[in-house]
PyMOL Python script that loads the backbone (N, CA, C, O; Angstrom):
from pymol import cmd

cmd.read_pdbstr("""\
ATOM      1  N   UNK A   1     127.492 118.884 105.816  1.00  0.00           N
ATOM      2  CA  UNK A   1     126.631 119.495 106.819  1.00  0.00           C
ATOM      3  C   UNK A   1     125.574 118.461 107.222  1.00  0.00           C
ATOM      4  O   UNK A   1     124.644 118.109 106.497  1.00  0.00           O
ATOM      5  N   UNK A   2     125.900 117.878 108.844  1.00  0.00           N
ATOM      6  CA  UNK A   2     124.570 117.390 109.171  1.00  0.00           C
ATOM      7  C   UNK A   2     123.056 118.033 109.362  1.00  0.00           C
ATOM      8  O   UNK A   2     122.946 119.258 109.299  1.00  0.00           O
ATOM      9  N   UNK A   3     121.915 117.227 109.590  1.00  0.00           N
ATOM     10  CA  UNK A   3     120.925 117.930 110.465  1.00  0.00           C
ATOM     11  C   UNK A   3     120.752 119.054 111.380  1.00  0.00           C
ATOM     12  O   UNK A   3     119.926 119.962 111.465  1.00  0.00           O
ATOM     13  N   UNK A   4     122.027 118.630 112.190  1.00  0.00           N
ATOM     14  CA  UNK A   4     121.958 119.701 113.412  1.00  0.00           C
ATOM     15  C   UNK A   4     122.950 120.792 113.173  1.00  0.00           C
ATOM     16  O   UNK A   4     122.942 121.735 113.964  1.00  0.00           O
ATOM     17  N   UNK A   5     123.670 120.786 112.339  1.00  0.00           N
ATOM     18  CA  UNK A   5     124.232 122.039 111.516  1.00  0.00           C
ATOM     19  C   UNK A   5     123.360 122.821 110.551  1.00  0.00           C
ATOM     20  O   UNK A   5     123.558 123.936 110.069  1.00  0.00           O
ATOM     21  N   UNK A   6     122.338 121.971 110.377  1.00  0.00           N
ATOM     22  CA  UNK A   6     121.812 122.607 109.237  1.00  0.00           C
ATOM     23  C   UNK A   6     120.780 123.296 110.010  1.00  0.00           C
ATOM     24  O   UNK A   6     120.494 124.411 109.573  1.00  0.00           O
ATOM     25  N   UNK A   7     120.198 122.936 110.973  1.00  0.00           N
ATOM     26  CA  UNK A   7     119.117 123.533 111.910  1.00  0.00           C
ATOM     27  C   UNK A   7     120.042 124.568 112.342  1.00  0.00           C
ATOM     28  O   UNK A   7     119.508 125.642 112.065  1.00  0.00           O
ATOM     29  N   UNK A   8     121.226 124.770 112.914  1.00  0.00           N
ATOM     30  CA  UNK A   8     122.157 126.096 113.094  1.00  0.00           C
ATOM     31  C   UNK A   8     122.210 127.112 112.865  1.00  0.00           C
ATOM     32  O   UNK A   8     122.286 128.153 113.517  1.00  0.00           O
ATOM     33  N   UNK A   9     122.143 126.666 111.167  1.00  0.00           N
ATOM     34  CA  UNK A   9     122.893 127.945 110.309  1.00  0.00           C
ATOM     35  C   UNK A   9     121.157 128.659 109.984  1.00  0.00           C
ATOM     36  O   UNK A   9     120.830 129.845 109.947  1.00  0.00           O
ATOM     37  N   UNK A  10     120.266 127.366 109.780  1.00  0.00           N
ATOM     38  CA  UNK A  10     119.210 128.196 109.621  1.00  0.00           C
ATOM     39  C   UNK A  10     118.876 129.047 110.260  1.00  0.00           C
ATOM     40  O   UNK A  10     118.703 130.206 109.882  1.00  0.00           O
ATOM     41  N   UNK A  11     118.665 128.425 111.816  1.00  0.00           N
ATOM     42  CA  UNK A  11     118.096 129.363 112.934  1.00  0.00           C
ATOM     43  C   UNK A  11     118.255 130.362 113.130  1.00  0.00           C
ATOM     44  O   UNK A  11     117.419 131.107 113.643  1.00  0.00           O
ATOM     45  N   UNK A  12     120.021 130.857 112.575  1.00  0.00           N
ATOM     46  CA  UNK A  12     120.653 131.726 112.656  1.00  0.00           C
ATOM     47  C   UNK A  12     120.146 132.930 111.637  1.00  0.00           C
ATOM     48  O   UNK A  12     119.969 134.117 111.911  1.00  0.00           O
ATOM     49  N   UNK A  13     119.992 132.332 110.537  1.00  0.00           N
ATOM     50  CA  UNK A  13     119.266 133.209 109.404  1.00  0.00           C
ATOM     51  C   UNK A  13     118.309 133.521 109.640  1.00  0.00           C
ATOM     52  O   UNK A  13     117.946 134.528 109.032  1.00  0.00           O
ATOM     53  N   UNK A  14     117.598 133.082 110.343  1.00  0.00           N
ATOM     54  CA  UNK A  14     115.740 133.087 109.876  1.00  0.00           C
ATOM     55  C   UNK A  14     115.804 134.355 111.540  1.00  0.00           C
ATOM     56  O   UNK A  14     114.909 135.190 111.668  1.00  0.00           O
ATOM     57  N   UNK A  15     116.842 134.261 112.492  1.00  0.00           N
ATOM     58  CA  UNK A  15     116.482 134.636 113.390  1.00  0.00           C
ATOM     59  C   UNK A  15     115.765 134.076 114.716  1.00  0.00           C
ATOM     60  O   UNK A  15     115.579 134.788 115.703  1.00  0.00           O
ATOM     61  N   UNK A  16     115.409 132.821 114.642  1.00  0.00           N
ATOM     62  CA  UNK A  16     114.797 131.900 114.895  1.00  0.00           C
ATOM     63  C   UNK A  16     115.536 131.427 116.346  1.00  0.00           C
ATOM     64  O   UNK A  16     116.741 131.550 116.566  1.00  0.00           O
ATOM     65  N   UNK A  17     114.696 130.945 117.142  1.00  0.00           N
ATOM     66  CA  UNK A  17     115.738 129.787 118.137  1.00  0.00           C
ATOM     67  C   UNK A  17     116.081 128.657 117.780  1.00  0.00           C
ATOM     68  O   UNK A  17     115.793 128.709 116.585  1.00  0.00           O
ATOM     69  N   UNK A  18     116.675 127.223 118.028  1.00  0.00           N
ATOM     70  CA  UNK A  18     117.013 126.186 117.837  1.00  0.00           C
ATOM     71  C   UNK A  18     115.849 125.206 117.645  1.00  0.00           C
ATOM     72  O   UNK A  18     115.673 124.403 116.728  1.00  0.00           O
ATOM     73  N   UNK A  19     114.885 125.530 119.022  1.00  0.00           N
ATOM     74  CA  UNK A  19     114.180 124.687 119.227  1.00  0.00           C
ATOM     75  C   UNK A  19     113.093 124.821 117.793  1.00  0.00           C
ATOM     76  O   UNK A  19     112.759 123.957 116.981  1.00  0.00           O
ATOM     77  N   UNK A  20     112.724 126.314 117.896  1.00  0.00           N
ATOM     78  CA  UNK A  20     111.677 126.670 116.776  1.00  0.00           C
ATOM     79  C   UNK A  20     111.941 126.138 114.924  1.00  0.00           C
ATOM     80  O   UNK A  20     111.159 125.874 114.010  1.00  0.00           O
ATOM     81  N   UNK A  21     113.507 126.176 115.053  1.00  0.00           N
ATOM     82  CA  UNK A  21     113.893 126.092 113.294  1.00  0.00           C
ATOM     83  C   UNK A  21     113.738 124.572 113.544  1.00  0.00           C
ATOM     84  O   UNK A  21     113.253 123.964 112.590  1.00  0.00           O
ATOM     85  N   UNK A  22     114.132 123.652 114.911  1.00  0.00           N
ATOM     86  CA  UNK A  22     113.806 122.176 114.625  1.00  0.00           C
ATOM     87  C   UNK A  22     112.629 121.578 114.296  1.00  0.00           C
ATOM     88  O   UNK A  22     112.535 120.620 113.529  1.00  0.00           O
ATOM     89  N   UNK A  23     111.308 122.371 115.116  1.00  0.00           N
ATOM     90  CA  UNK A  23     110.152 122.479 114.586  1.00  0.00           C
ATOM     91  C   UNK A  23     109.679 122.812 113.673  1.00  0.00           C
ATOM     92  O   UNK A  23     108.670 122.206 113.311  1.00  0.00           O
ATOM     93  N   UNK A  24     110.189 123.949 112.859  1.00  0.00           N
ATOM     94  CA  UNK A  24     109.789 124.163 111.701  1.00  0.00           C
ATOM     95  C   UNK A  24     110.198 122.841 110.608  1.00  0.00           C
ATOM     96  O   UNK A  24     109.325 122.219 110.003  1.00  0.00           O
ATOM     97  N   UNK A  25     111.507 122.580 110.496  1.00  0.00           N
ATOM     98  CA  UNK A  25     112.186 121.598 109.823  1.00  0.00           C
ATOM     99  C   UNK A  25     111.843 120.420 109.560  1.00  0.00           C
ATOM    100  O   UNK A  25     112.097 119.837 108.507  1.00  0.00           O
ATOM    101  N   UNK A  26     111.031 119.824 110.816  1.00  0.00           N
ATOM    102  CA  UNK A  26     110.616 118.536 111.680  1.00  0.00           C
ATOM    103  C   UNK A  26     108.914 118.403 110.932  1.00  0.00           C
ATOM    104  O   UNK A  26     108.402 117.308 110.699  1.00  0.00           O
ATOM    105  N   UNK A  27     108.161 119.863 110.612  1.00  0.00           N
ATOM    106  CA  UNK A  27     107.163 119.640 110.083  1.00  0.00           C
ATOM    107  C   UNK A  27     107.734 119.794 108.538  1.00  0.00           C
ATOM    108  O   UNK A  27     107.374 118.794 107.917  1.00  0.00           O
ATOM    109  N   UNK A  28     108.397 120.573 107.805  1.00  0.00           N
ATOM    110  CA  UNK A  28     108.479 121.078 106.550  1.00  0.00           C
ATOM    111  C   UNK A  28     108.857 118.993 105.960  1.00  0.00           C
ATOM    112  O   UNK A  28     108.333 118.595 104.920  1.00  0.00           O
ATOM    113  N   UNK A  29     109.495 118.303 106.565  1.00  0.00           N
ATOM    114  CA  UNK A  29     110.025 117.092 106.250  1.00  0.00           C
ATOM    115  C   UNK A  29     108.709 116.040 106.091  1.00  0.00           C
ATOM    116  O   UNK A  29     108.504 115.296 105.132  1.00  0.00           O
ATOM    117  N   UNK A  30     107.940 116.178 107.211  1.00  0.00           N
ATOM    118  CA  UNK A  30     107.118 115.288 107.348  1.00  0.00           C
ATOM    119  C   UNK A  30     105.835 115.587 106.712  1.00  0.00           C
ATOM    120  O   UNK A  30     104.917 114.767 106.734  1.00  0.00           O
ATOM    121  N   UNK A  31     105.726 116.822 106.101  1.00  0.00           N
ATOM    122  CA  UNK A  31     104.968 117.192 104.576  1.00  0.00           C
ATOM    123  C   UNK A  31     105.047 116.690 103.516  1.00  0.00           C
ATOM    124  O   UNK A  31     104.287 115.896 102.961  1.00  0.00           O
ATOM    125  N   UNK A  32     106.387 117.334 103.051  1.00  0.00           N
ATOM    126  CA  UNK A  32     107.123 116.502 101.864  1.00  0.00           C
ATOM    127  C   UNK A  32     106.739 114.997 102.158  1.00  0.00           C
ATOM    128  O   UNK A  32     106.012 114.512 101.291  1.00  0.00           O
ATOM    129  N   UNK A  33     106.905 114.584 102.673  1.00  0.00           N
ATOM    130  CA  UNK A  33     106.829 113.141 103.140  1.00  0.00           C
ATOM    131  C   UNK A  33     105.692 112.337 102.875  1.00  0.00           C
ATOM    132  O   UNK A  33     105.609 111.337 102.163  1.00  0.00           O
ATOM    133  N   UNK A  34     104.819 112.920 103.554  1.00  0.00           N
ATOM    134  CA  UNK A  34     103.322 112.594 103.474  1.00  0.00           C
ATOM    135  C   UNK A  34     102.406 113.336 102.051  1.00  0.00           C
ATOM    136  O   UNK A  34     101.245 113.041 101.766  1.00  0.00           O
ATOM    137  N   UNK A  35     103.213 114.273 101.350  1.00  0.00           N
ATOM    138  CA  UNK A  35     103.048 114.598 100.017  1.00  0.00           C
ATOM    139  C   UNK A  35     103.455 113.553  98.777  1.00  0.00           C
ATOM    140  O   UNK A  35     102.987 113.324  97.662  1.00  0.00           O
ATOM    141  N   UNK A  36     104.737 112.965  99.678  1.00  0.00           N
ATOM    142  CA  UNK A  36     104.955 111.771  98.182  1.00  0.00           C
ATOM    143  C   UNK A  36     104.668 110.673  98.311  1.00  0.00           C
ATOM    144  O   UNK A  36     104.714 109.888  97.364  1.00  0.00           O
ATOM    145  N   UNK A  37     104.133 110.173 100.055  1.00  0.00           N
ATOM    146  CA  UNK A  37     103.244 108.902 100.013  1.00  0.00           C
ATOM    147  C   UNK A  37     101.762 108.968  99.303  1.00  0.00           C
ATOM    148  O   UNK A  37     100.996 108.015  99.162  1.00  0.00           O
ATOM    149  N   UNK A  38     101.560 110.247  98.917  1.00  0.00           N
ATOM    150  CA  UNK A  38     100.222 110.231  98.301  1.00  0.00           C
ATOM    151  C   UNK A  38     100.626 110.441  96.907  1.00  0.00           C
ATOM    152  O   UNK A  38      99.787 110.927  96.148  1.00  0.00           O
ATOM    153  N   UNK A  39     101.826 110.137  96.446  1.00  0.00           N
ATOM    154  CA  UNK A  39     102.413 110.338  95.123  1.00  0.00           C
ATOM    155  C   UNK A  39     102.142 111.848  94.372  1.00  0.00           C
ATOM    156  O   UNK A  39     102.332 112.177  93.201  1.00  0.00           O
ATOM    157  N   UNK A  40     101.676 112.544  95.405  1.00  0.00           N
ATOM    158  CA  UNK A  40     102.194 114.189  94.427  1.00  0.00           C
ATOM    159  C   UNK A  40     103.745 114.619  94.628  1.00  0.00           C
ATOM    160  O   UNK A  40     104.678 113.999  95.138  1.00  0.00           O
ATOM    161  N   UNK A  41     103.695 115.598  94.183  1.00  0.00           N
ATOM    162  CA  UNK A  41     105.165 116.039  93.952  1.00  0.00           C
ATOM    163  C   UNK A  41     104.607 117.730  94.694  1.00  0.00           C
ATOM    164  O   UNK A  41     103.557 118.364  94.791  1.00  0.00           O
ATOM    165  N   UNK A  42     106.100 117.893  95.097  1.00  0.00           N
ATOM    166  CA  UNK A  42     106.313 119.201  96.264  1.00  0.00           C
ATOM    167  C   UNK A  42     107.027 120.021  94.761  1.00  0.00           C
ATOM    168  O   UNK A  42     107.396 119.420  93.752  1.00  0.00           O
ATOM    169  N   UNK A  43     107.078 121.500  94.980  1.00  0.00           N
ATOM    170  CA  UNK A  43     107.776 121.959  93.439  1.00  0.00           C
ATOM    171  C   UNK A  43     108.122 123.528  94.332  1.00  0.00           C
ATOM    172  O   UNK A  43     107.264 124.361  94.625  1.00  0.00           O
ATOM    173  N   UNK A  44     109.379 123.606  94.592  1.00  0.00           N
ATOM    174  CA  UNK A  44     110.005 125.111  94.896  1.00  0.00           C
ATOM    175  C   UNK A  44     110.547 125.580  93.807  1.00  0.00           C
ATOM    176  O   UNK A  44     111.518 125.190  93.158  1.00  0.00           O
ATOM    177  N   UNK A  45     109.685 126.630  93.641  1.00  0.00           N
ATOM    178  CA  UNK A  45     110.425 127.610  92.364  1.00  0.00           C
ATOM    179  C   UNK A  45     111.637 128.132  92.268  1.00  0.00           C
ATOM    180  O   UNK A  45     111.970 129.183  92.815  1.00  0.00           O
ATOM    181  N   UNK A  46     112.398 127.392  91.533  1.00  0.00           N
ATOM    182  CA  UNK A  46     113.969 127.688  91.371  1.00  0.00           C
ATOM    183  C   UNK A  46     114.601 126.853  92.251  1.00  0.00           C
ATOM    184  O   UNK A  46     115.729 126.577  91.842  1.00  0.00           O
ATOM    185  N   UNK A  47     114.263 126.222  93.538  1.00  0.00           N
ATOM    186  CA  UNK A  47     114.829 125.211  93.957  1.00  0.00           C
ATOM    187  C   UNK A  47     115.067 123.936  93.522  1.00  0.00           C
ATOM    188  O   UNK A  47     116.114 123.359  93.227  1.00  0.00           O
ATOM    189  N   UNK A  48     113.640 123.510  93.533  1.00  0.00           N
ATOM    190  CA  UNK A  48     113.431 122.139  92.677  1.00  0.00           C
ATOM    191  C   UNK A  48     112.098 121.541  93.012  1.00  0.00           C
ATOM    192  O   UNK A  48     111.196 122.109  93.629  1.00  0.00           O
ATOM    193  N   UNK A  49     112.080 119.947  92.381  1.00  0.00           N
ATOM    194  CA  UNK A  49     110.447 119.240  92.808  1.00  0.00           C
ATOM    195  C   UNK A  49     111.303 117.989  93.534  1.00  0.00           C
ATOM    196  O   UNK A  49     112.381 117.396  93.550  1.00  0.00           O
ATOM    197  N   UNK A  50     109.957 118.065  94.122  1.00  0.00           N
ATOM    198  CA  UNK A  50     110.220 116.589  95.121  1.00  0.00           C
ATOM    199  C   UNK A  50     109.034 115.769  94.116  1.00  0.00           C
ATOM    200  O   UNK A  50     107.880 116.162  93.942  1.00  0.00           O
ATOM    201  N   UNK A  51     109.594 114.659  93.581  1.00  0.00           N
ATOM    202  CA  UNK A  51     107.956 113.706  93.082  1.00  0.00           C
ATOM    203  C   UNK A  51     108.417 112.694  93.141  1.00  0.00           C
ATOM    204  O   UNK A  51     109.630 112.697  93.351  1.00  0.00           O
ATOM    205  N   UNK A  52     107.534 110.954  92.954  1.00  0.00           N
ATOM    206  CA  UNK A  52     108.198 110.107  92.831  1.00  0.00           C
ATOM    207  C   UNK A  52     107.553 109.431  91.488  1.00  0.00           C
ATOM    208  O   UNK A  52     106.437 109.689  91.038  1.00  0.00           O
ATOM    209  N   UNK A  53     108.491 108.521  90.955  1.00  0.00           N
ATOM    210  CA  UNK A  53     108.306 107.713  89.949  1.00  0.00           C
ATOM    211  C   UNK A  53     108.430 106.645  89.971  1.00  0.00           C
ATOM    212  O   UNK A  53     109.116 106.178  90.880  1.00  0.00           O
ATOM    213  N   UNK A  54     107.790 105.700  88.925  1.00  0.00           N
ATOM    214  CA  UNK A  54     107.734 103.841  88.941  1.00  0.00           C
ATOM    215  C   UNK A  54     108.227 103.279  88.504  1.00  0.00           C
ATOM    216  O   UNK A  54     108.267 103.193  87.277  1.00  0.00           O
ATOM    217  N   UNK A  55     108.946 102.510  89.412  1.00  0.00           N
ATOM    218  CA  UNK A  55     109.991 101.668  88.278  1.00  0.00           C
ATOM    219  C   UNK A  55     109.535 100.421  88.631  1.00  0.00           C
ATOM    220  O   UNK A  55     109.139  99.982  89.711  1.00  0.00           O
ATOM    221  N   UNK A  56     109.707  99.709  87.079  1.00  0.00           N
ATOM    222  CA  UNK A  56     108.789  98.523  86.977  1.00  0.00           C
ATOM    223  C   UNK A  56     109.282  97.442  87.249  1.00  0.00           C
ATOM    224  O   UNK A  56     110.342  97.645  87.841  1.00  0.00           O
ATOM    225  N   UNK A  57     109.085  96.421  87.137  1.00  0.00           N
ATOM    226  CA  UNK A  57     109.478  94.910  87.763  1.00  0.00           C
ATOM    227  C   UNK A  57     110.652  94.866  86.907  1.00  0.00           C
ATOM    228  O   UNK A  57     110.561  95.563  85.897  1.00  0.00           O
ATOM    229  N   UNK A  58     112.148  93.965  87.126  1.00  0.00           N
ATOM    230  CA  UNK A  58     112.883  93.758  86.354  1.00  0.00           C
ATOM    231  C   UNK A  58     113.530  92.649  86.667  1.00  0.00           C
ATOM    232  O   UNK A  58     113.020  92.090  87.638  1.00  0.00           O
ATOM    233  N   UNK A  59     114.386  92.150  86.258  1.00  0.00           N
ATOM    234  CA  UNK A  59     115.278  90.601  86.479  1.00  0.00           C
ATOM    235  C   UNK A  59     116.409  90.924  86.628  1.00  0.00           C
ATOM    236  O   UNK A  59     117.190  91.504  85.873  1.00  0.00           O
ATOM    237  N   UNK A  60     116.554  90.381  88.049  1.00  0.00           N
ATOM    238  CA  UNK A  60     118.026  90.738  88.472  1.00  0.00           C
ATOM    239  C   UNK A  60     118.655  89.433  88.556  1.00  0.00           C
ATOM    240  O   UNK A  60     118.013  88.384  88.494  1.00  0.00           O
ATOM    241  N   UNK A  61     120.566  89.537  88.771  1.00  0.00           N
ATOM    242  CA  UNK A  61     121.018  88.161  88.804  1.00  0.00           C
ATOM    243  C   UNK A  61     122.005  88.502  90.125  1.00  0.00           C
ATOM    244  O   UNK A  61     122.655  89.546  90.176  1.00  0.00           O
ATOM    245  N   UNK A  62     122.035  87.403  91.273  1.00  0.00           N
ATOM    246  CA  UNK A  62     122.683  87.651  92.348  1.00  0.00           C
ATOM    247  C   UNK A  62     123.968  87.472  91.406  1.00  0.00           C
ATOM    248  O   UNK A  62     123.931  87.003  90.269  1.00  0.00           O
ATOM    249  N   UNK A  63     125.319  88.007  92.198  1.00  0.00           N
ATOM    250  CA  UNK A  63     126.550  88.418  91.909  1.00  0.00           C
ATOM    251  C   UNK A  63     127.375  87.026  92.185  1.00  0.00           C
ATOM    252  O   UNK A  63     128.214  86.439  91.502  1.00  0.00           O
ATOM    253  N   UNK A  64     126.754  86.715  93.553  1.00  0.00           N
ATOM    254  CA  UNK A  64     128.113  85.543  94.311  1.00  0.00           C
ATOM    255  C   UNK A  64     127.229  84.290  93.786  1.00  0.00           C
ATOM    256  O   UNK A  64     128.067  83.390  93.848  1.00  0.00           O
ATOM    257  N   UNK A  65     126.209  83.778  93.375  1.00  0.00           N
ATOM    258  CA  UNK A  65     125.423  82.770  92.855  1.00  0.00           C
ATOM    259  C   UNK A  65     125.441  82.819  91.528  1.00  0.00           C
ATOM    260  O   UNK A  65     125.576  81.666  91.120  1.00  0.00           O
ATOM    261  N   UNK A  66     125.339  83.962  90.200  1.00  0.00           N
ATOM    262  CA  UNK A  66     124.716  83.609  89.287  1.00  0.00           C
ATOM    263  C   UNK A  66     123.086  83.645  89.592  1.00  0.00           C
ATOM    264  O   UNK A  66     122.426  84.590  89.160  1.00  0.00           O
ATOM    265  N   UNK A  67     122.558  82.741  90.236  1.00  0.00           N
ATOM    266  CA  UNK A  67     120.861  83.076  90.106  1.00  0.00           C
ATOM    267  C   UNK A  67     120.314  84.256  89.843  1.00  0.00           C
ATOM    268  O   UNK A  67     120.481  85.346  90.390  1.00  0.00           O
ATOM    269  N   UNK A  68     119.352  83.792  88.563  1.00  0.00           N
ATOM    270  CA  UNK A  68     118.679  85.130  88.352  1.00  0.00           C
ATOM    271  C   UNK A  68     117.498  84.984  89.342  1.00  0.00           C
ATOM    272  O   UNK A  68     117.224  83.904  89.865  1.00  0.00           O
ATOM    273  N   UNK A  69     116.619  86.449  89.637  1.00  0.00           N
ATOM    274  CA  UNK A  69     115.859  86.693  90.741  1.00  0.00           C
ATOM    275  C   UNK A  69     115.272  87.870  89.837  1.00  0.00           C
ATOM    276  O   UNK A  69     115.738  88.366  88.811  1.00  0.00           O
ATOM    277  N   UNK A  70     113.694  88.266  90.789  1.00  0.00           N
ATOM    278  CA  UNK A  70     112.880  88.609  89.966  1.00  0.00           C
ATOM    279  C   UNK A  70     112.823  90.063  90.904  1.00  0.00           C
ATOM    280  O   UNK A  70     112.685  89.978  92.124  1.00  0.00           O
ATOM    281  N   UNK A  71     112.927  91.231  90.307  1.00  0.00           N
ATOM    282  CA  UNK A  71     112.547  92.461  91.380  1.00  0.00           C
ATOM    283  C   UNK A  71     111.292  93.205  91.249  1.00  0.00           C
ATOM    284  O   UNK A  71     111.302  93.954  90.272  1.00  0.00           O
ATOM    285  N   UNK A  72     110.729  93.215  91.611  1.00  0.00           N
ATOM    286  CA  UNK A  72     109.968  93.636  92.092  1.00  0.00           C
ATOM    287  C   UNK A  72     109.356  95.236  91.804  1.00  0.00           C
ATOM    288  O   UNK A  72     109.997  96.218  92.176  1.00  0.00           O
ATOM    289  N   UNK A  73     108.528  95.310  91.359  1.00  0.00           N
ATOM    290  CA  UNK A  73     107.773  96.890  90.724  1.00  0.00           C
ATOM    291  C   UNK A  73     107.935  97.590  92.108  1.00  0.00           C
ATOM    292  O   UNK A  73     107.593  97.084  93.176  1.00  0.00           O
ATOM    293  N   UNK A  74     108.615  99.067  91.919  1.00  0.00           N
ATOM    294  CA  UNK A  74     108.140  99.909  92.946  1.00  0.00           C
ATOM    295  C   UNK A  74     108.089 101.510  92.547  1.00  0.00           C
ATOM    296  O   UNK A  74     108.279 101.921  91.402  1.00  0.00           O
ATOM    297  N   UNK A  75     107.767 102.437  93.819  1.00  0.00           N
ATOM    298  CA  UNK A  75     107.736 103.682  93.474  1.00  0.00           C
ATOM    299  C   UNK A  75     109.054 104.298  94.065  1.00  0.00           C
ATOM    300  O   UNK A  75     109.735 103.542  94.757  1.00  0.00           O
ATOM    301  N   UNK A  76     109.355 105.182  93.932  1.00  0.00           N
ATOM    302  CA  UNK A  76     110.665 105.472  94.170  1.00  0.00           C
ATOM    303  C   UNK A  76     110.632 107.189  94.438  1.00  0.00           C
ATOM    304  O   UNK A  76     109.740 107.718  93.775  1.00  0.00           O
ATOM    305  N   UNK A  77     111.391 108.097  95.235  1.00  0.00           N
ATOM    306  CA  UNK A  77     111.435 109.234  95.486  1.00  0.00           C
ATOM    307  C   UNK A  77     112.458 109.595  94.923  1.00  0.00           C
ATOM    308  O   UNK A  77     113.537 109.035  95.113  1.00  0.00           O
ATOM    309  N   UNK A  78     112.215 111.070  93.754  1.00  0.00           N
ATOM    310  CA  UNK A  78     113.155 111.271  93.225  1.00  0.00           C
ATOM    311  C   UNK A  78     113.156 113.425  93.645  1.00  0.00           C
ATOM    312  O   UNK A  78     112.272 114.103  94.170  1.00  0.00           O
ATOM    313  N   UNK A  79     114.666 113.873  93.063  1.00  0.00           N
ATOM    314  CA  UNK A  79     114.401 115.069  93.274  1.00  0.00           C
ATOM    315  C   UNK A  79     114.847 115.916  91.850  1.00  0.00           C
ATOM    316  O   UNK A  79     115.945 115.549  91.431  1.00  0.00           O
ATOM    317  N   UNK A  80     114.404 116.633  91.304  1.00  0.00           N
ATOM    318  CA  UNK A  80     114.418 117.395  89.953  1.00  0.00           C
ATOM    319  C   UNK A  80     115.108 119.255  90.418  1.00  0.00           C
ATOM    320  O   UNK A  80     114.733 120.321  90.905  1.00  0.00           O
ATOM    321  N   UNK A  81     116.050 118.724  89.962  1.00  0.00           N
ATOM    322  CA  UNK A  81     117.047 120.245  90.521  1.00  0.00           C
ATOM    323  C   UNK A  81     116.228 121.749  89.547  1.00  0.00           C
ATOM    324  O   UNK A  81     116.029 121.647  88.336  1.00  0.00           O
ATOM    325  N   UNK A  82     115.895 122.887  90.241  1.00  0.00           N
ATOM    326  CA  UNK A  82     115.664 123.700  89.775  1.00  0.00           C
ATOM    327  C   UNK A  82     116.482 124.459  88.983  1.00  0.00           C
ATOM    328  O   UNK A  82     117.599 123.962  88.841  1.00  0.00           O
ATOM    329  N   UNK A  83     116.221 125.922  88.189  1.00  0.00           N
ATOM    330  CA  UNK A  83     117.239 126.698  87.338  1.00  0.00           C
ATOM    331  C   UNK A  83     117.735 127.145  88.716  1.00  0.00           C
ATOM    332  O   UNK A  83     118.731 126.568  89.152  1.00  0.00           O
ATOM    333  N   UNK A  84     117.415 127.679  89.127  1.00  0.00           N
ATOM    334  CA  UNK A  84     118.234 128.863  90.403  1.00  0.00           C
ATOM    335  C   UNK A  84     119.336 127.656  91.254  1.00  0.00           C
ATOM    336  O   UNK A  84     120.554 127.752  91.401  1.00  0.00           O
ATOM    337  N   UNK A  85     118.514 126.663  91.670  1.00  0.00           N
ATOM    338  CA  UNK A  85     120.190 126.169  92.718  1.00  0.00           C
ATOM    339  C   UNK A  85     121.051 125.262  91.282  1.00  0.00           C
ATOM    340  O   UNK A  85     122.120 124.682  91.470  1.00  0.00           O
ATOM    341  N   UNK A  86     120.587 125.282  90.361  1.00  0.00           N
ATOM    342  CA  UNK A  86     121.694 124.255  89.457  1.00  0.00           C
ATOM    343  C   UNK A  86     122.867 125.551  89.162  1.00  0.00           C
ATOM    344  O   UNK A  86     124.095 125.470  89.200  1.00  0.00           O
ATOM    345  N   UNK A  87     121.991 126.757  88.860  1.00  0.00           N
ATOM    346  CA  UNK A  87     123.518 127.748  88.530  1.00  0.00           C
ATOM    347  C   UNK A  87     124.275 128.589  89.866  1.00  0.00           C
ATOM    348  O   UNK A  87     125.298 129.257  90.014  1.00  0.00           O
ATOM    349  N   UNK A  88     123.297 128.199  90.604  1.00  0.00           N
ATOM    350  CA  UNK A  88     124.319 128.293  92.280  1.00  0.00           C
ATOM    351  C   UNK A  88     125.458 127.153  92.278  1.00  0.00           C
ATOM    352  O   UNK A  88     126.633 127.486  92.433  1.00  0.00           O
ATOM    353  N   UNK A  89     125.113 125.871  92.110  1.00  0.00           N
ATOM    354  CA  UNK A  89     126.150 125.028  92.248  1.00  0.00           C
ATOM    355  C   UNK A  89     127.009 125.114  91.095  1.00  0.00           C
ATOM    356  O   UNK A  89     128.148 124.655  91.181  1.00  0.00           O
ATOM    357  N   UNK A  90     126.586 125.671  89.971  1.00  0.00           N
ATOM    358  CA  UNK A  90     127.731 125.453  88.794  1.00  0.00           C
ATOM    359  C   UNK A  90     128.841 125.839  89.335  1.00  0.00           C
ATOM    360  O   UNK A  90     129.889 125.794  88.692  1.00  0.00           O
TER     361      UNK A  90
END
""", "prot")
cmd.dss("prot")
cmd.show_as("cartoon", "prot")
cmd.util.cbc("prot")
cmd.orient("prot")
């Protein structure tokens, strides 16, 4: 399911028009978003958390060279599956 399927099926649920569930969608994203550039974490009960974590500098070795190379510390966006959708997908 792309984006614009997924704006579909919602719209369809919620009752919603196209334009309105894209708007809704278009802000609900750019929350989350601007929630984990400030490094908190988003947390839907039974869905899941949005947070991110640090992963630290490490030594990598290119593949087609051999050279080792140095990587670089960063933060990273991760997602933590809730109880309710993990035993939906079981």
């Amino acid at each position: 399911m792309n984006k614009a399927d997924f704006i579909t099926a919602s719209a369809q649920k919620a009752g919603l028009t196209k334009k309105d569930m894209t708007a809704a969608l278009e802000a609900t994203l750019e929350t989350i978003t601007e929630t984990l550039a400030k490094k908190d974490s988003v947390a839907f009960i039974g869905f899941g958390t949005f947070c991110t974590s640090q992963r630290a500098a490490r030594q990598g070795v290119n593949p087609s060279t051999g050279a080792k190379l140095q990587i670089a510390a960063t933060t990273v966006a991760k997602f933590k599956v809730g109880a309710t959708l993990k035993a939906a997908v079981k």
